[in-house]
C-alpha positions as CSV (number, residue, x, y, z in Angstrom):
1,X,-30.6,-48.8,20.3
2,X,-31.1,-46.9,16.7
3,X,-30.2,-48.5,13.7
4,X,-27.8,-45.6,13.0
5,X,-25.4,-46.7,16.1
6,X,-25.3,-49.9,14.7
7,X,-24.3,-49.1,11.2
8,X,-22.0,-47.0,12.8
9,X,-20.4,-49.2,15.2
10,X,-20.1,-51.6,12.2
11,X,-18.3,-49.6,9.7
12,X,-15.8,-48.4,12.8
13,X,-15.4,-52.3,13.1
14,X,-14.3,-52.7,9.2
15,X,-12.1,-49.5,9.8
16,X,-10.1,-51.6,12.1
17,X,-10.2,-54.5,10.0
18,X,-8.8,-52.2,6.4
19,X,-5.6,-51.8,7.7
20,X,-4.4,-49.5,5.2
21,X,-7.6,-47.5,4.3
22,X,-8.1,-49.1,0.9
23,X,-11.8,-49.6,1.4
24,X,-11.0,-53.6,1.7
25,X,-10.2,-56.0,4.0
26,X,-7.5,-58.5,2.3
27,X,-6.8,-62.0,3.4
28,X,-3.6,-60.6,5.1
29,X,-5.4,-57.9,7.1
30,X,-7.9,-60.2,8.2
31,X,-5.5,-62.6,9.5
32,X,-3.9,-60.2,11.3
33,X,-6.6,-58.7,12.8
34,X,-8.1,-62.0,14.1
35,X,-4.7,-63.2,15.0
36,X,-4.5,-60.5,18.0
37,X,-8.1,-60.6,18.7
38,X,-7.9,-64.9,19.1
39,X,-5.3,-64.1,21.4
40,X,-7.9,-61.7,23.4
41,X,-10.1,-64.1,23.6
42,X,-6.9,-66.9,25.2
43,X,-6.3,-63.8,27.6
44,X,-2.2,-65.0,27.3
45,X,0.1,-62.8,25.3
46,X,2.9,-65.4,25.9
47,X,3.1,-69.3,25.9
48,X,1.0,-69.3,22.9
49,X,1.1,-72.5,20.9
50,X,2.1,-70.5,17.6
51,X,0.7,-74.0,15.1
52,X,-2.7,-73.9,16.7
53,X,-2.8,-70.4,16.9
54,X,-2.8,-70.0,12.9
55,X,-4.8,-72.8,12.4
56,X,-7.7,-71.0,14.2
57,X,-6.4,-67.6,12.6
58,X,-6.9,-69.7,9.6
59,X,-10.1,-71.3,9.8
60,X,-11.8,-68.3,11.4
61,X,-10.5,-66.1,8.1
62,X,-11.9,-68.8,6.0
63,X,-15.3,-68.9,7.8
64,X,-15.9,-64.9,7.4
65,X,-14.8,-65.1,4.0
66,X,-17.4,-68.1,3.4
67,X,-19.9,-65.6,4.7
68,X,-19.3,-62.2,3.7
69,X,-17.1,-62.3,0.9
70,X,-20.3,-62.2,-1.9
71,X,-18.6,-61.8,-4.7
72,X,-16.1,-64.4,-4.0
73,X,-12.7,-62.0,-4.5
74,X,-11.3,-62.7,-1.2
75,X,-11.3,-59.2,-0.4
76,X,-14.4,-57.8,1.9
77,X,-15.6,-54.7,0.9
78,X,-17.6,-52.1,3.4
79,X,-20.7,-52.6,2.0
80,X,-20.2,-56.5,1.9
81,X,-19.2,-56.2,6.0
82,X,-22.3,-54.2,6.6
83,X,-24.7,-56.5,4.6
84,X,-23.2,-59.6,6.2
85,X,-23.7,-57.7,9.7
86,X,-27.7,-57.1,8.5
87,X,-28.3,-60.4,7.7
88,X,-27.0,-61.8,10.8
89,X,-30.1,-59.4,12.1
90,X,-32.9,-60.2,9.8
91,X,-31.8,-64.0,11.3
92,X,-32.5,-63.5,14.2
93,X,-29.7,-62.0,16.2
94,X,-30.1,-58.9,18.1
95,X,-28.4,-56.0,17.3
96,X,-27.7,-55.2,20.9
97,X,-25.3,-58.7,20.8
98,X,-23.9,-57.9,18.0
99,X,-22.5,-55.0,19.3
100,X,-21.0,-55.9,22.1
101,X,-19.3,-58.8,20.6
102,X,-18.1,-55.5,18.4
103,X,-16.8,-53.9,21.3
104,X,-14.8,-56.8,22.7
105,X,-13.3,-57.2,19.6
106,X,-12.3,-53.3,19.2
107,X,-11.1,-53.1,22.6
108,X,-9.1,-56.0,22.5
109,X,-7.3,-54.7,19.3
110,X,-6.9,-51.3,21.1
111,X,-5.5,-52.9,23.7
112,X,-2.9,-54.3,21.2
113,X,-1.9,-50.8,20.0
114,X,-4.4,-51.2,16.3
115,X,-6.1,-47.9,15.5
116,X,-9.1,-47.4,13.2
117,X,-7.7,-47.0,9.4
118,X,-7.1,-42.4,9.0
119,X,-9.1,-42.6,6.0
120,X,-12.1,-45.6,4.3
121,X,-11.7,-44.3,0.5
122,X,-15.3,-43.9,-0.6
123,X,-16.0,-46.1,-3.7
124,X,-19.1,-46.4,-5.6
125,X,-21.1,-48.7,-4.2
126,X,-19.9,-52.7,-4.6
127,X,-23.4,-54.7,-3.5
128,X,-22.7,-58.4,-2.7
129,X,-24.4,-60.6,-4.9
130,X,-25.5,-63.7,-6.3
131,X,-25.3,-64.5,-10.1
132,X,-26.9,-66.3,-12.3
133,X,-26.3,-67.3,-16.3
134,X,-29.8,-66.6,-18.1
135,X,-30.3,-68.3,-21.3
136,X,-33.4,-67.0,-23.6
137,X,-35.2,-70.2,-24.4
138,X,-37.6,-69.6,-27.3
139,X,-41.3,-70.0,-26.2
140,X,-43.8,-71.9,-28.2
141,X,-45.3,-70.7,-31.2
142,X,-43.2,-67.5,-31.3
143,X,-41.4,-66.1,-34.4
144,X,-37.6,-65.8,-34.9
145,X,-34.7,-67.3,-33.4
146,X,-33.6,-66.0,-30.9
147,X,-30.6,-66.6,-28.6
148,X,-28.3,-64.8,-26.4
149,X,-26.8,-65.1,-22.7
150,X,-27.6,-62.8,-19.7
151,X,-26.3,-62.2,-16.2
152,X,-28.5,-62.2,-13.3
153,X,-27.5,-60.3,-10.4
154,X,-29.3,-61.3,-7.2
155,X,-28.8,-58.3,-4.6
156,X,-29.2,-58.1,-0.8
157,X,-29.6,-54.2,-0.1
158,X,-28.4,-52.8,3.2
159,X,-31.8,-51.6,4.7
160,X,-34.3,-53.9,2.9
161,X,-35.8,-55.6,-0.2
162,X,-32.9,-57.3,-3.1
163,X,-31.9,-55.6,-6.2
164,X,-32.0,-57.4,-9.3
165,X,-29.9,-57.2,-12.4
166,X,-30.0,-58.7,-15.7
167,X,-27.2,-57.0,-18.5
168,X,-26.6,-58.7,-21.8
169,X,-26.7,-59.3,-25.6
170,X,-29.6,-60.6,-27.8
171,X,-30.0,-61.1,-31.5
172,X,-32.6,-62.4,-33.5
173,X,-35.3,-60.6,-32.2
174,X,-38.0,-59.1,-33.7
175,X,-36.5,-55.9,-35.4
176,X,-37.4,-52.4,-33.7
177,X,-39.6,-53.3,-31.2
178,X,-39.5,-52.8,-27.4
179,X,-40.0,-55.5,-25.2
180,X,-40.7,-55.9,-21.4
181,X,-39.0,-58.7,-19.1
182,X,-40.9,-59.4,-15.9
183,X,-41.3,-62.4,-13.8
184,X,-44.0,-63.9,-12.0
185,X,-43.5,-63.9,-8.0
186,X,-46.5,-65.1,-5.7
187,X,-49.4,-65.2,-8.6
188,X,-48.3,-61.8,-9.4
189,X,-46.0,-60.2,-12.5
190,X,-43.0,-58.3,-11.5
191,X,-42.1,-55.9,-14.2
192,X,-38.5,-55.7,-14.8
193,X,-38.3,-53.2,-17.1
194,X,-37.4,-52.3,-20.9
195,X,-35.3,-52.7,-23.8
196,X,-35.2,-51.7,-27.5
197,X,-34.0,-53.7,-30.4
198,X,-32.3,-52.4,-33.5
199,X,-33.2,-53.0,-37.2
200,X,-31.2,-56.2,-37.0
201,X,-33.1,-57.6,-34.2
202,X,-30.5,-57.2,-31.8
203,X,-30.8,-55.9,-28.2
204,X,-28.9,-54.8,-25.7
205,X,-30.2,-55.5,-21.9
206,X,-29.4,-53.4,-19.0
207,X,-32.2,-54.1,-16.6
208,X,-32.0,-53.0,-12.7
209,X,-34.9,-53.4,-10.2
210,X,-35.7,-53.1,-6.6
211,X,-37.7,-56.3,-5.1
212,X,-39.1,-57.8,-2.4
213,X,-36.6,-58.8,0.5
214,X,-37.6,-62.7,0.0
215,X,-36.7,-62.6,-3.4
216,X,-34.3,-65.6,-4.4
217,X,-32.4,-66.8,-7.3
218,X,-33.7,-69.8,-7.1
219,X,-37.6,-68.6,-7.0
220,X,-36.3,-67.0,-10.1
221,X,-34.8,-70.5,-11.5
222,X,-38.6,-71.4,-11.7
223,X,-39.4,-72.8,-15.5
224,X,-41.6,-70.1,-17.4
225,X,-40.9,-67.4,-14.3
226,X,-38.9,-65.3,-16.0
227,X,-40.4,-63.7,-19.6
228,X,-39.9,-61.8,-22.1
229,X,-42.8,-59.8,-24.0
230,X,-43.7,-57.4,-26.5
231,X,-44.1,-54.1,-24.7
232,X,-47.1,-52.8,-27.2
233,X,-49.2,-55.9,-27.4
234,X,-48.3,-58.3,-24.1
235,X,-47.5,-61.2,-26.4
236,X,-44.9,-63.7,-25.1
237,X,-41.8,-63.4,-27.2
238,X,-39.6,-66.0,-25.1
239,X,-38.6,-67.4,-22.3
240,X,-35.9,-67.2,-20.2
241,X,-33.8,-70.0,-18.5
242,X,-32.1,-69.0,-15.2
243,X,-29.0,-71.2,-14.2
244,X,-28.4,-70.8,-10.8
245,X,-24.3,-70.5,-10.8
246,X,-23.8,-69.7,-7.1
247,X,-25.0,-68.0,-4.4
């Protein structure tokens, strides 16, 4: 089976699931979608204990929400659906499986008169993530005092390998300089890329970079991991202090 049919027997799954073609799946959409396919599954349209019935409906809404809502907005975007679907894979699960659990579900809600959504609304692409709250810790012997808070975006791409963000302010650097974050992973430095500061020290930080699939927050967590230096001479300008927020 190619990886392209599976993708694509995915996203016609979430076109089932957005009821309205928004581009998300909404508590309420989800619910009724699992609703009809739990009933499916009973193989009774009638005599239905209607309590139990919607506390499954529930607790089944709950658990794929636990799982592929990343960004925790109880909505499940496309990409989100598709990432949760990939990681199932890189688990362990074959795709072939998957799919056919896909197909039971689909046919089942066919069989109940659903239709795939007329139109997904493209969006710009929301990646699931897992953020972090990095605070610059000044590193021995260095000059200044500096301070500031970033965010740390942990992302799982689609194919393979994470993405990794890091936006924010810092002031009291050293003035008109450029600096280089990277981090250490495996005995190795990562370079994260660069950033300026102005002539009163100040610095905004927009980093994004593509790493290794086994790349966690919490290997990025690790004390002294995470640095920042001066891009001209390599010297260690600070530290940074990753707190792990959720995942």
């Amino acid at each position: 089976m190619s990886q392209s049919a599976f993708e694509q027997a995915v996203e016609d799954f979430f076109g089932y699931m957005d009821r309205n073609g928004d581009g998300l799946v909404t508590i309420r959409e989800a619910k009724d979608v699992m609703r009809v396919a739990l009933i499916g599954v009973l193989g009774k349209d009638e005599k239905v204990d209607s309590k139990r019935l919607e506390d499954d409906v529930d607790r089944q809404v709950k658990l794929l929400l636990s799982k592929a809502d990343f960004d925790h907005d109880k909505k499940i975007s496309l990409e989100e659906f598709q990432t949760y679907y990939s990681t199932m894979v890189k688990r362990g699960m074959e795709p072939e499986v998957l799919m056919l659990d896909i197909k039971k579900a689909t046919d089942v809600l066919k069989a109940h008169k659903f239709e795939k959504s007329p139109s997904q609304h493209k969006k710009e692409p929301k990646f699931p993530e897992s953020a972090g709250l990095c605070i610059v810790r000044l590193a021995k012997k260095s000059q200044g005092n500096i301070a500031g808070r970033l965010k740390l975006f942990h992302t799982l791409m689609l194919n393979k390998g994470c993405r990794v963000r890091v936006s924010g302010s810092l002031r009291g650097m050293p003035a008109e300089k450029t600096f280089r974050m990277a981090c250490e992973l495996k005995g190795q430095e990562k370079n994260m890329g660069e950033f300026f500061s102005d002539i009163n020290g100040s610095a905004e930080v927009d980093l994004d970079v593509e790493m290794p699939e086994d790349t966690q927050v919490k290997t990025l967590t690790k004390e002294n991991c995470v640095t920042i230096v001066d891009a001209k001479s390599g010297k260690l300008v600070s530290n940074v202090q990753i707190l792990e927020l959720h995942k």
